[in-house]
N, C-alpha and C positions, 0 to 999 in steps of 0.2 A: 473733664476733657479726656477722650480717650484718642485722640488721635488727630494729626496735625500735617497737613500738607501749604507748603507755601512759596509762590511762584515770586523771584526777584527778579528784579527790571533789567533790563539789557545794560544799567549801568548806575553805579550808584550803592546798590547794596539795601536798597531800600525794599520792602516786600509792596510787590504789586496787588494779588491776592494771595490771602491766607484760607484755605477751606479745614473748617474746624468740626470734627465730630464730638456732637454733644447729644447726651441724653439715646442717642440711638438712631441722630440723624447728623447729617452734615451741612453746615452755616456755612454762609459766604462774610466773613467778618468784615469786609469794605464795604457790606452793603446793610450796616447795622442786624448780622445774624440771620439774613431771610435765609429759606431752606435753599439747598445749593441743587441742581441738576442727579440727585444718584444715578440716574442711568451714564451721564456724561465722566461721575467719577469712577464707576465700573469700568468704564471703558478705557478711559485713560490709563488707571490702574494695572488691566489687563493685560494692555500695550507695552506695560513697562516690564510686566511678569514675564512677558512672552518674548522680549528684545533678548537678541542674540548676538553675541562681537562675530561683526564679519571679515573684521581685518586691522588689524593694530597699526597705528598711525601717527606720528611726531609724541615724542616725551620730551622733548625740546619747547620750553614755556614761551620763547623769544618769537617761534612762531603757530604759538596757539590763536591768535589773535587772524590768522587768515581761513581759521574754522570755525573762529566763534565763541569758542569755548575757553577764550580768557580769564582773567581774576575779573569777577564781576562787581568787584571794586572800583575795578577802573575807570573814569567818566566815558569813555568813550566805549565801554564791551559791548558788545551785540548778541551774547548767548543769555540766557536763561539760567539759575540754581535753581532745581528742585531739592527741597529740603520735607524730609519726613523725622515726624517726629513722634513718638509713642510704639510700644510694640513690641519695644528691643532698640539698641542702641539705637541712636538720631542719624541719619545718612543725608547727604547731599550730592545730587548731583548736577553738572553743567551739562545744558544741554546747548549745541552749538547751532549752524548751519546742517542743511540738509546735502547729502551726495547728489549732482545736478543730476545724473545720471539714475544711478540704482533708486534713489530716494532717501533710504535710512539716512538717522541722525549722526552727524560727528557726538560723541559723548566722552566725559572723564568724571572722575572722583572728585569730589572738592579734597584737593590738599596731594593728590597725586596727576603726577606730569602726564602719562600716560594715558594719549588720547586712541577713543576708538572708533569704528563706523559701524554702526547697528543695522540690525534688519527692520526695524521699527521706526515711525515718524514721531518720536518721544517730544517735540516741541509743541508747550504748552499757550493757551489762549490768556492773553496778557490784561484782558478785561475783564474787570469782575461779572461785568452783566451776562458774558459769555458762560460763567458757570452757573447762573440763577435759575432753579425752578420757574420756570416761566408763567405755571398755571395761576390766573386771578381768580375768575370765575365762571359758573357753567351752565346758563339757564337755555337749555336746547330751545330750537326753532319752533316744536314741537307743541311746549307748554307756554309762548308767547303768546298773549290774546290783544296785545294795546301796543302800540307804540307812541308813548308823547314827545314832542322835541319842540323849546323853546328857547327860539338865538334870542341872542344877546339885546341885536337892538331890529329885532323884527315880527314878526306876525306865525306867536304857534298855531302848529297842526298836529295832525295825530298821523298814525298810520292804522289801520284794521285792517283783523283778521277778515277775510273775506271770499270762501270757495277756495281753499287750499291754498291761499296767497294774502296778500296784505294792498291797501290800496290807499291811496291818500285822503283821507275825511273820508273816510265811506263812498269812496267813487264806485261806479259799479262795475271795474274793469278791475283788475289787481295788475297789478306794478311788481316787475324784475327787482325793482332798483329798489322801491318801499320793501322788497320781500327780505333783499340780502339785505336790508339796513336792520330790518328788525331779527334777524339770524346773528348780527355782532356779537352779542352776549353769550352766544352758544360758543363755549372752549376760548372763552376772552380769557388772551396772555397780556405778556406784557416784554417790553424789550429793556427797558430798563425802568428805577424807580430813582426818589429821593426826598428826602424828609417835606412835607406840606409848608409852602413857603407865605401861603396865602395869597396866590396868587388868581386875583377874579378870571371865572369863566367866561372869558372874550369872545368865545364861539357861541356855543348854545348846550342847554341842557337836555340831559335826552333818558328820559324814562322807559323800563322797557318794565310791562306788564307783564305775570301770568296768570294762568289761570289757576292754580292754587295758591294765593294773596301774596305771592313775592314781588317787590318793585325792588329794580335796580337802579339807581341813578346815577350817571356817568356825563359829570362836566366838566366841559372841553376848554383847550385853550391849546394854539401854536407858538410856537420859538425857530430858533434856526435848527433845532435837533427835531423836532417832529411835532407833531400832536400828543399832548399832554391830559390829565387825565384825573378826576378826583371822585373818588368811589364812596358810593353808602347803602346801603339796601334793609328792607324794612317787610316787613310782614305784618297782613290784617288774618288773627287768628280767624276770622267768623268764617272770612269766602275760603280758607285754608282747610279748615274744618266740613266746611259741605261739600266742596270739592273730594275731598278722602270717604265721604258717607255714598258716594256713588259709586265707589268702587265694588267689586264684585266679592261676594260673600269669603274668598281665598283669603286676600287682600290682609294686611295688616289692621288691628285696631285704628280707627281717624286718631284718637288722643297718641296712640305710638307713636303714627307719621308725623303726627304737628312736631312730636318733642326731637324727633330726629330731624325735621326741618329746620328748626328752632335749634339746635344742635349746628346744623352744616352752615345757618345764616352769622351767626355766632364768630363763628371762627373767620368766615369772610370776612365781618366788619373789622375781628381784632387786627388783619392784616390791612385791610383799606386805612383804618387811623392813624393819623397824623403824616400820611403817605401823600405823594404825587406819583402817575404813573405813564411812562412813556408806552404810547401804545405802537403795535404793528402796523405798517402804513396800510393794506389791505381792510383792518379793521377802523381804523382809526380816518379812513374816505369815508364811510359810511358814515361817522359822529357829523361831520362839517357840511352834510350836504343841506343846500337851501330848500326853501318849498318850491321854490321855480324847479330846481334839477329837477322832482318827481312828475310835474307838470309834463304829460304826453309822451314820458318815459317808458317804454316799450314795457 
């Protein structure tokens, strides 16, 4: 571990998230080590490099608590400890209420009275799902050739590629609504996740095809938090392999591609296992739609 940041709860003392640098990346350790957002910890990082004291403000503990930046002990605190740790000595800091007016943070030292108002909004996201790399997976619109979707307790269909769209069973018209269902898998996130609990797919499952032998399979099911979500995908070397011999003489060796395929699909499954996955509401309209909704849909 080379490096250690962790965000405590408005009250309690307890750590809400811990973002952990390991190996050369940053974990969200409430969320069994998935990789954490780097660009959102640059940033925040940033913010705290770049925070300025705008004006000094009670060293009087008795009413640190109308800023926020109380003992975070207390059952009742409403400010935040950032605590770092790695680097050079361990630092914490409370992070309180925002100025109504200018913005910046009330801020103090853990352990010294002396509170400040910063130029910066140092107040950190109190949900671990907030700091999660979000990327699942990313099979563009592009190399999509099939969509198959089978509810739960109804009658599958497909979707086809059809004149630069997708249409229901091969209708001869392509479908808006069939096109963005079968685009889901292209830069499919996620908003949060949690260990696979076994829970059956109550919605429908829904396959999404390419044309060089990737199949995605993405089975669905609702709760009161959203659409949920269980991942696997699988590759057929043969139509992988003739798909890459068509390429133009430039082109990488087909056995290159397969292995670097075989490479990226790899790493996707190690992440989908033994996971559930809460999907973006955006994406995750697209999983639950019946075959009626495609029926005469513009």
């Amino acid at each position: 571990m080379r490096g250690c940041g962790a965000c405590s709860p408005r009250a309690g003392d307890a750590a809400l998230v811990t973002l952990v640098r390991k190996d050369g990346r940053w974990e969200v350790l409430e969320r069994a080590g998935w990789p954490a957002n780097e660009r959102e910890i640059s940033r925040a990082l940033f913010r705290l490099g770049e925070a300025r004291r705008v004006e000094a403000k009670t060293d009087n503990p008795a009413l640190h608590a109308r800023l926020g930046v109380e003992d975070i002990a207390k059952p009742d605190a409403k400010g935040a400890e950032l605590r770092f740790i790695g680097g050079g000595e361990p630092m914490a800091l409370v992070v309180g209420s925002n100025h109504p007016v200018l913005g910046g943070s009330y801020a103090r030292l853990a352990g010294d009275p002396q509170v400040w108002l910063l130029d910066e909004d140092l107040a950190p996201a109190r949900d671990p799902a907030a700091w999660l790399d979000r990327r699942l997976a990313d099979l563009p619109l592009a190399r999509i050739e099939r969509v198959r979707v089978s509810p739960a307790g109804g009658r599958a269909f497909s979707l086809v590629r059809r004149d630069g769209g997708f249409t229901l069973d091969g209708a001869v018209r392509a479908s808006d609504a069939a096109t963005a269902t079968a685009g889901t898998a292209e830069q499919l996130a996620l908003d949060d996740f949690a260990a696979d609990d076994g829970t059956p797919a109550a919605v429908q499952t829904t396959v999404f095809e390419s044309v060089d032998g990737v199949s995605l399979t993405v089975a669905s099911w609702q709760d009161e938090r959203g659409v949920w979500a269980r991942l696997s995908v699988a590759l057929d070397d043969d139509v992988a392999l003739a798909w890459f011999a068509k390429a133009d003489e430039n082109a990488d060796p087909p056995q290159q591609r397969l292995a670097a395929l075989e490479s990226q699909l790899a790493e996707w499954q190690e992440d989908f296992s033994g996971r559930r996955f809460l999907l973006p509401p955006h994406k995750a309209a697209n999983l639950v739609k019946s075959r009626d909704e495609y029926l005469g849909a513009p």
